[in-house]
Every structure is written in C-alpha cells, then in structure tokens.
C-alpha positions in Angstrom: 0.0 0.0 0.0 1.4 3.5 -1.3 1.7 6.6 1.2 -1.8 8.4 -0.7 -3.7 5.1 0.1 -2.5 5.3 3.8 -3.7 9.3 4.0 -6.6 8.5 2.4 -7.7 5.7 4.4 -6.9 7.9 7.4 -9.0 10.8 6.5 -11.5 8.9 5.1 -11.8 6.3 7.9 -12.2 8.8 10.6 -14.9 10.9 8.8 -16.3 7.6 8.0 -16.7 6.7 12.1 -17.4 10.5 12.8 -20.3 10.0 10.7 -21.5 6.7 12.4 -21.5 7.9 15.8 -23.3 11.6 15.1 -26.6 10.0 15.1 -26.0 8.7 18.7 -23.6 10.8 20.1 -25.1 12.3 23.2 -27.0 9.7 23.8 -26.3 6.2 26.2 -26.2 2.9 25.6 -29.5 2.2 26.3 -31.1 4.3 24.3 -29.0 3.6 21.5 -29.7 -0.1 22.0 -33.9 0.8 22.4 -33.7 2.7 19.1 -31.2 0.8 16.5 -31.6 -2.6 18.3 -29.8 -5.4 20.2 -26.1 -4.5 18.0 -26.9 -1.1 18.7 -26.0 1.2 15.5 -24.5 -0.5 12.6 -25.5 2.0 9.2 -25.8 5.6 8.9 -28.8 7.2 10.2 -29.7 10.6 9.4 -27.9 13.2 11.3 -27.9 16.9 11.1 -30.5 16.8 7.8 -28.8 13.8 6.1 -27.4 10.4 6.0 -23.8 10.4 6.0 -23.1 13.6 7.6 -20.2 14.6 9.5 -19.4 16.7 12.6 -17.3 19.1 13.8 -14.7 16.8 14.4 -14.4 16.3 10.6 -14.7 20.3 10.3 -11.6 21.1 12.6 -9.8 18.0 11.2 -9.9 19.4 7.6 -9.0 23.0 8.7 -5.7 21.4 11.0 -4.7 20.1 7.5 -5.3 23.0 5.6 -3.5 25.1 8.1 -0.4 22.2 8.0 0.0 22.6 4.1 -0.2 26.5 4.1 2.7 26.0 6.8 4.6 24.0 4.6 4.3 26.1 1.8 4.9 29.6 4.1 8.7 27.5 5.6 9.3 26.6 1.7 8.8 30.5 0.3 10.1 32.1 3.4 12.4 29.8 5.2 10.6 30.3 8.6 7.5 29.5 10.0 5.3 29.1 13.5 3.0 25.8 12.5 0.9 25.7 15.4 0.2 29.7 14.8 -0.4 28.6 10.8 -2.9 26.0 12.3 -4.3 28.4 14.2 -5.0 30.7 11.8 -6.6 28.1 9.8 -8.6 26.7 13.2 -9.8 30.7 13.2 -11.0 30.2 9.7 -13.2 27.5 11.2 -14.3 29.4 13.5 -16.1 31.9 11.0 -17.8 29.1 9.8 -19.8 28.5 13.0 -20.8 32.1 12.6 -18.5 33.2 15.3 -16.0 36.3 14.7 -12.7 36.0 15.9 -11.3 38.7 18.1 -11.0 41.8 16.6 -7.2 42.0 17.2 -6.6 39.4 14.7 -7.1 39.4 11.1 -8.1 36.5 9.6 -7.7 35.5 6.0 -10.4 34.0 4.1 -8.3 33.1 1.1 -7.1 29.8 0.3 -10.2 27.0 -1.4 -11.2 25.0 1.5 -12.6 27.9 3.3 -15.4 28.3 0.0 -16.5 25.0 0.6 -20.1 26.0 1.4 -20.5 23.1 2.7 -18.4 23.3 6.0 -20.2 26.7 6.6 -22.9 24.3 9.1 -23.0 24.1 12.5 -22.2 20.5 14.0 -22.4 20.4 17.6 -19.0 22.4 17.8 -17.2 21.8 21.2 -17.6 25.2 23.6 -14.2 24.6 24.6 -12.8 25.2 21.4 -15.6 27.7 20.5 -14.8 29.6 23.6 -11.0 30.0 23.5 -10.9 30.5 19.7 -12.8 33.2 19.8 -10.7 34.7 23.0 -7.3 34.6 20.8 -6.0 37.9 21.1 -3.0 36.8 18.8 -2.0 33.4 16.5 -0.3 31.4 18.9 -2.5 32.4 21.3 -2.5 29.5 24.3 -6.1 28.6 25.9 -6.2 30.0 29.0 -8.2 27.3 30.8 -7.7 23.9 32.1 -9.6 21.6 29.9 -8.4 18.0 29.0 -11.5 17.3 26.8 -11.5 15.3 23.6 -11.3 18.5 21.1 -7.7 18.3 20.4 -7.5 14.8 19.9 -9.6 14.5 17.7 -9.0 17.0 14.9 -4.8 16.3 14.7 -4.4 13.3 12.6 -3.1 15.2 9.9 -0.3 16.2 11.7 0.9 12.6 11.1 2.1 13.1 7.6 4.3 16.2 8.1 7.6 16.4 10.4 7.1 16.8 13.9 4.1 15.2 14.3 4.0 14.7 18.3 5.1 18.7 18.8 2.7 20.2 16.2 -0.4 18.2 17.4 0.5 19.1 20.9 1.4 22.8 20.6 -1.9 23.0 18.2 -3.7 21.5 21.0 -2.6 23.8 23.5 -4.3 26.6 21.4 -8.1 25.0 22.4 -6.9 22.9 25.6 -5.0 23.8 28.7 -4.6 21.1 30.3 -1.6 19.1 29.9 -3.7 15.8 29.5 -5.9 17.3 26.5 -2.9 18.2 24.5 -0.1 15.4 25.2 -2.3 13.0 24.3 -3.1 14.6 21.3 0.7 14.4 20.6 0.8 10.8 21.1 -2.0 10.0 18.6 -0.2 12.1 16.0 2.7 10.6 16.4 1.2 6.7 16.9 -0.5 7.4 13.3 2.7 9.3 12.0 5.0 5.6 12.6 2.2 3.3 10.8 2.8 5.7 7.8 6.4 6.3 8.0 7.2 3.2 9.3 4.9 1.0 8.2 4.7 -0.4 11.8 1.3 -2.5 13.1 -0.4 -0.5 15.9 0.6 -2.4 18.9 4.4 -1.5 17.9 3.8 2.1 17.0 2.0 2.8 20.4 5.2 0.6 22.3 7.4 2.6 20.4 5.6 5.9 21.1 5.0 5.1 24.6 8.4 4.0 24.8 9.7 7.9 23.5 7.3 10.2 24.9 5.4 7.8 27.6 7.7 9.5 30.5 6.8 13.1 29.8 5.3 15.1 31.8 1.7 15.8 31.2 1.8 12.2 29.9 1.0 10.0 32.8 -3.2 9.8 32.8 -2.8 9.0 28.9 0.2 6.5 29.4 -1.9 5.1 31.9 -5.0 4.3 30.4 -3.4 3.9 27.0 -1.6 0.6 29.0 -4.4 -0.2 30.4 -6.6 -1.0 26.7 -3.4 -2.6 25.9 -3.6 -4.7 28.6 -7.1 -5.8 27.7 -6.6 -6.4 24.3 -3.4 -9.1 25.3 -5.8 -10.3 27.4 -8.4 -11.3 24.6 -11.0 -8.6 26.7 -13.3 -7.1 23.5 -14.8 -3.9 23.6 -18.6 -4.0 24.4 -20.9 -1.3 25.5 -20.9 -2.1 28.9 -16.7 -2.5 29.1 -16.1 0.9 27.4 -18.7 2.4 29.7 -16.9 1.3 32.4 -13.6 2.3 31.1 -15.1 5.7 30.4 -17.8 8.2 27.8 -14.7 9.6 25.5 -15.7 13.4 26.5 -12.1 13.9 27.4 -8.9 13.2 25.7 -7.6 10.4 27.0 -10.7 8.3 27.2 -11.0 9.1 24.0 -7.7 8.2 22.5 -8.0 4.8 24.8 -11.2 3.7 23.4 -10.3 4.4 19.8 -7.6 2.2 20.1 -9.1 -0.9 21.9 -11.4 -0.5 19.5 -8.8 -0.4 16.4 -6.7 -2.9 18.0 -9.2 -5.6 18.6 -10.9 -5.1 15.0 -11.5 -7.9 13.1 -12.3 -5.7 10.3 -12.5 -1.9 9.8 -16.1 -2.2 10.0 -16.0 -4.3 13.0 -13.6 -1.7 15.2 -15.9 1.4 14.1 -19.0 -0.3 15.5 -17.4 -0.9 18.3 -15.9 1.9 18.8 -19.2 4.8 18.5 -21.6 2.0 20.6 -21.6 3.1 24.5 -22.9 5.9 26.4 -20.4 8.8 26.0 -19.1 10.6 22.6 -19.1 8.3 20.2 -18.6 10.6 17.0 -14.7 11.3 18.7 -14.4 7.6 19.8 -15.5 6.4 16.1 -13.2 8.6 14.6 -10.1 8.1 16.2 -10.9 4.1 15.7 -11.4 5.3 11.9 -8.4 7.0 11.7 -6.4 4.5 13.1 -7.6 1.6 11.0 -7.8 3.6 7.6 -4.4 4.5 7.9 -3.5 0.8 8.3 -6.3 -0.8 6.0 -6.7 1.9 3.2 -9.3 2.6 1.7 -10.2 -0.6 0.5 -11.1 -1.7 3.6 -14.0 0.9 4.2 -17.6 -0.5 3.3 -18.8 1.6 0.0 -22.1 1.7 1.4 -20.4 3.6 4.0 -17.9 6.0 1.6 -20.6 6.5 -1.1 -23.1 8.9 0.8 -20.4 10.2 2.8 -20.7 13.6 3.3 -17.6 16.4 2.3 -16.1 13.1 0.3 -14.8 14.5 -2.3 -13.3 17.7 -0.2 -11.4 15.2 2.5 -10.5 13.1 -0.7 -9.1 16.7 -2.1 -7.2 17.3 1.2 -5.7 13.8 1.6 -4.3 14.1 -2.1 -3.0 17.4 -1.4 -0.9 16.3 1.5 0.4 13.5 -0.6 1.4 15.7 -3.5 2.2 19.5 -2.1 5.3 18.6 -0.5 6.3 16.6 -3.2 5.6 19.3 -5.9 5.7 22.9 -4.4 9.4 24.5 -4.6 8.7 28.1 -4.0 11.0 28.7 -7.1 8.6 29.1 -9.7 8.1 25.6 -10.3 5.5 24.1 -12.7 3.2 23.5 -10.0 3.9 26.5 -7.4 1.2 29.3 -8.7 -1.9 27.0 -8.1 -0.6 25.4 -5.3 0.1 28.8 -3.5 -3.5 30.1 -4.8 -4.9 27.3 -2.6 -2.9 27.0 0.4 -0.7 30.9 0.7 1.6 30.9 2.4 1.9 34.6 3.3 
C-alpha cells in the first residue's frame, strides 16, 4: 500500500466513524440499544438533515490540515514558519464558519479553497471549549487559558501525522483550544502513533510501544500513558470492547478516554467495519471515539477496507478526498522557485 492510500484511508476512515457515531452521540447505551436494536448502530442514520453527515470533528480535522500545508508552503517560500500559529490561523477560519467572529485584534484570511467549501459553513455540535478560547485569541499562537483536558484536540490532529514533527505540532496545536496538559499530550501521542504506521509501516501495537516507549515519560503524559496501558492490557488479554466495558472504562468526552477507546477499538478489530461499531456503541461521545478508531484503522487498511455503502453517501467526500491528495502531493511538488506547479498550489494554500 502506497503513502496516498495510507492518508486516504486515514481521512476517510475517521470521517467515516465521525459520521456513524453523530446519530448517537449524546445519547447512552441504552437508548442507542432501544432505538437501533440489540447491536446497537450498525448503518448511517440521518444526522444533522442527512445520511452520512459529519461533525465538527471532521470540520476542525480538515482546517488542521489546511493550516499544515499553508505552513509548509509559508517554511518553503520564506524559510521560517510558526506551525501551530499557521494552524491556528486556519482553526480561526473555522471558526467563521460556525458564525462566530474571531477577536477583533486578529485578522483573519479568508483566502485559500477550502474555506469556500459552502458546505463546511454548518453548525455541527462544535465543542464550547474550542468555540470559547478561539474566539478569546487575542493573537495566532494564542494558548487557551483554561484547564480543559477534553476530547477536542485529539480528535482534529491526525493530519499532523504526515508532516515532520508530528507529536510537537499536534501538541502545541492543541494547546491553542486545551489547557490542560492531558488534552494536548495525548493529542501528541495519537499524531505521532498514526505518523510511525505511515512512516514506518509499523502495526499498531508496535507504533504505540514505540511511542509510549519515547514520549510515555513526559510530563503531562501520565493519565494517557496510563490508560493507554491499560486498553493494551485488555486487548493481550483477549478482553473485547462492548458497550458495557467501554462504559466502564469511560464516555470519551475527554482526551484520554478518547484516545483509549479508539484504540481498543482499532486494535481488537477484526475488520475496519468491526472496530468502528465498536468503537461509537456506549454511552459517551461516540462521534470522537469512532473517529479516532477510523483513523487508526484507515491509515492501516486503506481505503479498500471501508464499506462503499459507507464511503458513497459520505458527506464532504470528495473535499477530505481533495485534502488527503493534497498532503500526498504539495510537498512533493511545491518548490517556492517558480516551479511548474507553485502558482496553483500557493492560490490554494498561501503561504503569506
């Protein structure tokens, strides 16, 4: 399997779970059980107007990307760059989206394609954390100034994976919507967990040893680490993820519940559609959870491996597709010196 096939399945497979779980994401087990039966929820259901739609999770996930190629091409042209304030920038973008002004210290650029994507211009559910301390940026790089560990950084920084730095750029973008140490480390770790499958080429039980193994100790690191062991535990134990067993484990509404469902979820899959049930069936967030679980088995399993009846009424399909083939080929073909392909590539992501 190439490197586009990998980021595809990625970006696909996590809007592909965020999509399962919005029907049923703020409701519990037993309700979700009463209305889509004894499996619980299995297909789409409508959602938001639609079958097949997506949440804000997807939303902020595209815009993190979009902000991650704008920085590459900005540290091509002009040798220097601040990704995390890049990302920001394009998180603020976002923002506008949801009808919401940023501060009015900070000029914000509408240019760029994804941002005309009518499409993303809908309200989802979005997070109040991240609603409230994007729109209280004074400045890019602006840190949140509270002390939430919920799930909102985790779950938008998978793209980070396919650029350098992964575990520093998820974190530090993380930091922008989530103060607390816990809400933005383990957003690190998930970058950088995703970032060795596609470098690597490692299976997921070696690229979370190994990424336990490097940033595990860190402080800021030890309710992830410990949970993260934990789902580890249970899968080398043979212990499959039910409703009842994630419940106990925990709903997914902060980071590193999240992350730990996901990946009991991924890692006890016996197919990618098998892990995403799984992973959005319990009483807690199960948009995030089904995500993360998406994102971790596209990005091993390709797209290939996710149900068409699934990708073909997917909503935004052909704009994550876009994205995905964008980080495959912009740092491949931008040069900043006039290349063939540098004009249209700097019309869609500028770098200025």
């Amino acid at each position: 399997m190439n490197r586009l096939e990998r980021i595809k399945g990625c970006l696909l497979g996590g809007a592909v779970g965020d999509a399962l779980g919005a029907p049923v994401e703020f409701l519990d087990w037993s309700a979700i059980r009463a209305t889509f039966g004894a499996r619980g929820i299995i297909d789409f259901a409508p959602a938001y107007g639609r079958v097949g739609a997506i949440t804000d999770d997807t939303q902020m996930m595209l815009f993190t990307a979009e902000g991650l190629l704008r920085a590459y091409v900005r540290g091509i042209s002009r040798g220097i760059c601040n990704v995390p304030g890049v990302i920001h920038h394009a998180l603020l973008r976002w923002l506008m989206t949801q009808d919401y002004s940023p501060a009015t210290s900070v000029d914000v650029s509408v240019n760029g394609w994804l941002v005309q994507e009518r499409a993303l211009w809908s309200r989802r559910a979005p997070g109040q954390t991240c609603l409230s301390a994007l729109k209280a940026s004074s400045s890019l790089g602006f840190l949140a100034q509270n002390n939430s560990k919920g799930c909102g950084a985790v779950m938008r920084v998978a793209p980070c994976a396919f650029f350098r730095n992964a575990f520093d750029n998820a974190a530090e973008s993380g930091r922008l919507t989530h103060g607390h140490p816990t809400g933005y480390m383990a957003a690190g770790l998930f970058a950088d967990i995703l970032q060795r499958i596609v470098d690597g080429q490692d299976h997921l039980e070696d690229a979370i040893a190994k990424s336990l193994a490097e940033y595990g100790d860190k402080r800021g690191m030890e309710e992830t680490r410990a949970i993260v062991e934990r789902v580890l535990f249970f899968s080398y134990e043979g212990h499959r993820p039910t409703p009842e067993r994630i419940d106990e484990l925990g709903g997914g509404w902060i980071a590193e519940e999240a992350l730990a469902i996901g990946i009991w979820c991924a890692l006890t899959a016996r197919s990618f559609e098998d892990g995403v049930i799984n992973a959005v069936n319990h009483s807690g967030d199960s948009d995030s959870t089904g995500l993360i679980a998406g994102h971790l088995l596209g990005i091993q399993h390709g797209v290939e491996a996710i149900p068409d009846r699934w990708l073909e009424p997917l909503e935004l399909r052909g704009v994550i597709e876009a994205v995905a083939e964008d980080i495959e080929r912009v740092p491949r073909d931008y040069s900043g010196y006039g290349g063939e392909y540098d004009d249209e590539i700097w019309e869609r992501y500028p770098g200025g």
